[in-house]
N, C-alpha and C positions, 0 to 999 in steps of 0.2 A: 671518883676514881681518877684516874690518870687523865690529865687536862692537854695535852698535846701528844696527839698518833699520830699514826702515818694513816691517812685515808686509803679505806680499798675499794675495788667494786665488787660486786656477786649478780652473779649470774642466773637465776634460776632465782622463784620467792615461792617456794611450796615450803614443806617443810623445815629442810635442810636449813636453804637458803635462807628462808627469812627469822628463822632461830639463830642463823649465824650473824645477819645482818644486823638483827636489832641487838644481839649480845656484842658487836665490836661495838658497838654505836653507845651501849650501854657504860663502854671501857672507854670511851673519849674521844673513839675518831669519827669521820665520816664515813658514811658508807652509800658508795651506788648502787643502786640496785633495779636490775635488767632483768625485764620477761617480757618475751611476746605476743602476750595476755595482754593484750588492751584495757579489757574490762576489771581486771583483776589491781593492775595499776592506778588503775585510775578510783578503784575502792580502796586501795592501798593508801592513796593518796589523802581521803578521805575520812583516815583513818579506822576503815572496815578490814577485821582480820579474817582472811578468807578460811581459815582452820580453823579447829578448837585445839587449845595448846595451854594447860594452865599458868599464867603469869607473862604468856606473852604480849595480850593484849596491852598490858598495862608498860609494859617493856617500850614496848612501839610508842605509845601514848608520851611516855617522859622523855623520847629520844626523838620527835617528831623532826626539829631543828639540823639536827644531823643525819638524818635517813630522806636521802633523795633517791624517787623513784620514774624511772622512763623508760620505754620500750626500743629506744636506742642505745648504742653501745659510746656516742659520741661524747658525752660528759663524764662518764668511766674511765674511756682509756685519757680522756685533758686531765682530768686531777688524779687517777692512781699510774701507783706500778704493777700491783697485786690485781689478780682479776680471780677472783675465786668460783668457782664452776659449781652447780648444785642445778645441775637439771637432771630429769628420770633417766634411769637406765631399766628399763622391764624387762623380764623376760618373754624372749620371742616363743612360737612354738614349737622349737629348736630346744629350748631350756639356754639357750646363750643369751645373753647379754642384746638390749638394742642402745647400741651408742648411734643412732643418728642427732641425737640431740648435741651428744656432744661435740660431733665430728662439726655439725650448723655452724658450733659453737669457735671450733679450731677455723673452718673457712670465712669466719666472719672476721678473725684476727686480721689486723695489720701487721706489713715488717717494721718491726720494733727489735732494737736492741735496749729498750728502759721496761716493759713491761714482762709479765710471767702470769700464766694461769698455773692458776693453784685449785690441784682436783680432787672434790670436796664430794662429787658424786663417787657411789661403788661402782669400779669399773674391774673386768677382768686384768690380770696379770699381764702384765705387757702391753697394755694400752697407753702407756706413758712410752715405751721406746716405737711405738707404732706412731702416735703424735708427735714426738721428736722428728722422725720420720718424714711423716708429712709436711710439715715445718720445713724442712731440709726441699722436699722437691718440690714447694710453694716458693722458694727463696725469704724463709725467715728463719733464717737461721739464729738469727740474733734473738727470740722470744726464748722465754726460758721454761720451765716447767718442774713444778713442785707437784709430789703427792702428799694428800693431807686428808686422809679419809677421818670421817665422824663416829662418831659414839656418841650420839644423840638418843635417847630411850622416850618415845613417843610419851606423853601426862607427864613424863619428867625432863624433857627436853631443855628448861631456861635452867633448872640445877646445874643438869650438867651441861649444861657448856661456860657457866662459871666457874664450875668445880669438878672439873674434868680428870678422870683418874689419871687417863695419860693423854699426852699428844704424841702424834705419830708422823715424823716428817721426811718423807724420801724426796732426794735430790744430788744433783753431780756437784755437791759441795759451794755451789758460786752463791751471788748477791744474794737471789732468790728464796733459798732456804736459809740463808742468815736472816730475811727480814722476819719470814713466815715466825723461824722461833721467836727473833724480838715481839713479833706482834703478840703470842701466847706466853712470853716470859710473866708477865705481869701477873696470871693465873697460881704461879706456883705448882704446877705439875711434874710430874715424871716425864722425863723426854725422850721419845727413843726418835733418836737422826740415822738414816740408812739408806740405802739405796731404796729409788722409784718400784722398782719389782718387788721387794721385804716390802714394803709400806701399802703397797696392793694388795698384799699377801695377809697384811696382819690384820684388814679389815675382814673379806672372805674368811680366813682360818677362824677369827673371833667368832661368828656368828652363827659359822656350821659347829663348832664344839659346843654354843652354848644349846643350839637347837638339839645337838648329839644326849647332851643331859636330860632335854625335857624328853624325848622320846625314851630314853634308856629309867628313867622314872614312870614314865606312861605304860611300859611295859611291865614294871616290878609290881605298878597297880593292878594291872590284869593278871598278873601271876596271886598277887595277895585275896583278887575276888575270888579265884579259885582254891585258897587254900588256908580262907581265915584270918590271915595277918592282916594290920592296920597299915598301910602305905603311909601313913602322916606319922606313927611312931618310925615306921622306920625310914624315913625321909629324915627327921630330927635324930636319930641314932646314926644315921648317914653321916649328915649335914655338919655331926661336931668334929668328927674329922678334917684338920685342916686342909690335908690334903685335897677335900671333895668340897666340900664347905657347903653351907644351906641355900646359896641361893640356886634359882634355877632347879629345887628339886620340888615343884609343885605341881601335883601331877591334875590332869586334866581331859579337855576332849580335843588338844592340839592347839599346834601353834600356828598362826598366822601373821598379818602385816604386810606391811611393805620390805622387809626385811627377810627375816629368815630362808621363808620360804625360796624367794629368790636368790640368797647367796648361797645358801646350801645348793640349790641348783645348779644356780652358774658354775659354783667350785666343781661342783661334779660334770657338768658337762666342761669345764676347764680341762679336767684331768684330763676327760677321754678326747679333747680335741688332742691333748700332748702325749696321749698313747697310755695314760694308764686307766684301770678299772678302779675308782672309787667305792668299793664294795660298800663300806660301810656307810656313808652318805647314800647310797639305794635303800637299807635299809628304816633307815630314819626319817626317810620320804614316805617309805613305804606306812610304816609305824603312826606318822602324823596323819596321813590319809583314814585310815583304820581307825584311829582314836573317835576320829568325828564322827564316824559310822556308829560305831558301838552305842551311842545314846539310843539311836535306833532298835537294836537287839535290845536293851533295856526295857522300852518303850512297849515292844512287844512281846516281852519279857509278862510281862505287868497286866499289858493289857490284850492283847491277841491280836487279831487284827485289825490295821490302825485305819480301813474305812470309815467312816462316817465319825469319828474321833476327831475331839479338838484338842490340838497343843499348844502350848503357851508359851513364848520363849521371852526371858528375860535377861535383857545384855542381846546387843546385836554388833557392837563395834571389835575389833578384834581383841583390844583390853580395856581396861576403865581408863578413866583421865584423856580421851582422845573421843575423834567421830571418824576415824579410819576404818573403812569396810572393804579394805585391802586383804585377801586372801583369807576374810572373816569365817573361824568356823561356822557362823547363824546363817552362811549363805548356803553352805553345804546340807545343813539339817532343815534349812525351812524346802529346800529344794526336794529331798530325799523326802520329807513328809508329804508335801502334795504329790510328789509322785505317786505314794505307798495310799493315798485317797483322804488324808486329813484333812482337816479344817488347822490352818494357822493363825492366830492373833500374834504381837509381838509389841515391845515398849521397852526402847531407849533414851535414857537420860537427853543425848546429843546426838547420836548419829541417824536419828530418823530422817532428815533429808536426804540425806544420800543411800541411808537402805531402800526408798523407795524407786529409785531408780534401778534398782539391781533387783529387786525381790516382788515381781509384779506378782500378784496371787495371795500376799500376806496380810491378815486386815490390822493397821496400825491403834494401837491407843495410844490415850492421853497420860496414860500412869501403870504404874504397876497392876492394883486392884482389877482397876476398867479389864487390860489383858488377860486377865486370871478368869473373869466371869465366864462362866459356865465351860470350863475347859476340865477335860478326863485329866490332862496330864499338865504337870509345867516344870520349864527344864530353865535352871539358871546357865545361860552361855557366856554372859560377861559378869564379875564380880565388884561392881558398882557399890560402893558401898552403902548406895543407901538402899537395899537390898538387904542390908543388914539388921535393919530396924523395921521390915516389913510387920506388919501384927497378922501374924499365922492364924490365927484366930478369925480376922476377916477374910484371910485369904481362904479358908476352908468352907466359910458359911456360901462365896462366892462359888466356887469351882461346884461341878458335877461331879469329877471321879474324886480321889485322894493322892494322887501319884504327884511327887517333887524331883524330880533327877537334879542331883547337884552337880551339876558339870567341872565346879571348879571346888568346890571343896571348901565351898567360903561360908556358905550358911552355917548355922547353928541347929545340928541336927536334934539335941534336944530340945529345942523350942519347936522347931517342924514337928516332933512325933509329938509332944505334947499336943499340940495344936488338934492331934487325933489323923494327922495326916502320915504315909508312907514315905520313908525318905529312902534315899538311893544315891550316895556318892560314886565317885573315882577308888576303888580301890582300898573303900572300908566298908563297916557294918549298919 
């Protein structure tokens, strides 16, 4: 690719961050890259990918030479101009935004008239003229500020950030956002340039509309269990619609991640901080809460009361291709289940380190199969695909009861009933 960049730094190496890092790094240039993770830097350094991310490991691995990592900010701001931001921003118990990371991030700044952080974390609307702001009554007025929010889609994250639909870059027209675009020229994207508050806006609006679909599908499902129709025909009768189009209509038992959940929030607690009632974002809160319940009624649907019952959950990370157990529906239903008196087993591909940190009470296997053994019921929650090729057959000789809840709608429901077992999707028969 391109043999001479412009070197930048980044700030934050989670996900954001270090998919941004290694993909400039992968285009040519240097990249610094800063966290306050000691241990994490120094596995970095190492070459240890602290994520599961497919294709990044390898990414890192051929860019080792150009990806410098320190827990200082002092060799960032000597070789860049660009300072690229990608620490957390969680939702507080407010439903707003915690930008203490980033505000660390602004009081660590020097005055600088050469350098600009460019804000790669999702941050509420107006947190770019609020850091201007601050900037001004620190006396740096000379530091500049880009908004550049991401479209990174977790298991497909190194795609896209090579092959990015759009870039999106808010800024008061100076150096700053003339570099940012040269640095993403090279991709061939779509470009929308606009002011800091549109470029705030077009990350939050992106992500509550797309969660607006899957909820507004999650619903047409529970309308179709009640009334016969197939939710996957008419998803595909939807979907050809250009207007509506097929993605995002695959209905389920809710959404999760690092993502949605929290920018739907924030937008929503955005609005009511600025005075207005985001009706319809309460509802699709509402609706994804609900979803993850219902496997529940299912369950007990099937089987009556879930004392002394084992359940079997397969997929515990929020989607396949990731180990993110970020707002994970598996946390909600294994919770719900020992509450209600069950026995839980459970078996993920990758995010079993960190389910057990979050999920005391669930007993982990080694495999799909091992899980299944002697379980009344078993409920797919992530759609892994090697889940696809399960042999039903062994899975039935194993299990006690016969019940399969397809949570995602990914199995092959005539090979489950073949198998002599009960199936049970999202919103068909």
């Amino acid at each position: 690719m391109s043999s001479v960049r412009e070197p930048i730094g980044v700030i934050g190496t989670g996900y954001v961050g270090l998919v941004t890092a290694a993909g400039f790094a992968e285009l040519g240039g240097d990249v610094y890259c800063v966290d306050i993770d000691a241990g994490k830097i120094e596995g970095l350094r190492r070459g240890e990918i602290p994520i599961y991310e497919p294709g990044l490991a390898d990414m890192v691995a051929r860019n080792t030479e150009r990806l410098h990592f320190s827990t200082t900010l002092d060799e960032a701001l000597e070789h860049t101009r660009l300072l690229f931001v990608a620490v957390g921003t969680p939702p507080t118990y407010s439903g707003d935004a915690d930008l203490s990371a980033v505000h660390a991030v602004v009081d660590a700044m020097p005055a600088s008239d050469r350098h600009a952080l460019v804000m790669k974390s999702t941050v509420p609307v107006g947190t770019g003229r609020s850091i201007q702001r601050i900037f001004a009554e620190q006396g740096k007025t000379g530091f500049r500020y880009v908004s550049c929010p991401e479209f990174l889609k977790e298991g497909s994250a190194v795609k896209d950030f090579l092959k990015p639909d759009r870039v999106v870059v808010g800024d008061d027209g100076d150096w700053a956002g003339d570099a940012v675009v040269d640095l993403y020229a090279t991709l061939g994207a779509p470009l929308v340039r606009t002011d800091v508050a549109s470029a705030e806006m077009v990350k939050l609006a992106s992500n509550a509309f797309l969660a607006t679909k899957i909820s507004f599908i999650n619903e047409i499902a529970n309308v179709c269990e009640e009334t016969g129709a197939n939710v996957m025909e008419v998803a595909r009768g939807m979907g050809l619609d250009d207007r509506i189009g097929p993605k995002f209509l695959q209905p389920g038992i809710g959404f999760g991640g690092s993502c949605f959940p929290k920018d739907v929030s924030a937008l929503k607690q955005l609005a009511g901080n600025s005075g207005y009632h985001f009706q319809l974002l309460n509802a699709v809160i509402e609706v994804n809460e609900l979803q993850k319940r219902r496997v529940i009624s299912k369950l007990q649907k099937h089987l009556g009361s879930l004392v002394g019952r084992r359940v079997a959950l397969l997929g515990l990370a929020f989607k396949p291709e990731t180990d993110d157990m970020r707002e994970a529906s598996s946390l909600v239903l294994a919770a719900r289940l020992l509450a209600d008196g069950a026995a839980v087993s459970a078996y993920d591909p990758v995010a079993e380190e960190e389910a057990r940190t979050l999920m005391p009470g669930v007993q982990f296997a080694d495999g799909a199969l091992e899980a299944v053994a002697g379980a009344d019921a078993v409920v797919l929650v992530t759609e892994w695909k090697e889940f696809d090729d399960l042999d039903w057959q062994a899975v039935r000789v194993r299990m006690t009861g016969d019940l399969v809840v397809d949570g995602r709608n990914a199995l092959d429901a005539a090979a489950v009933r073949g198998a002599g077992l009960a199936y049970d999707g999202v919103g068909v028969r």
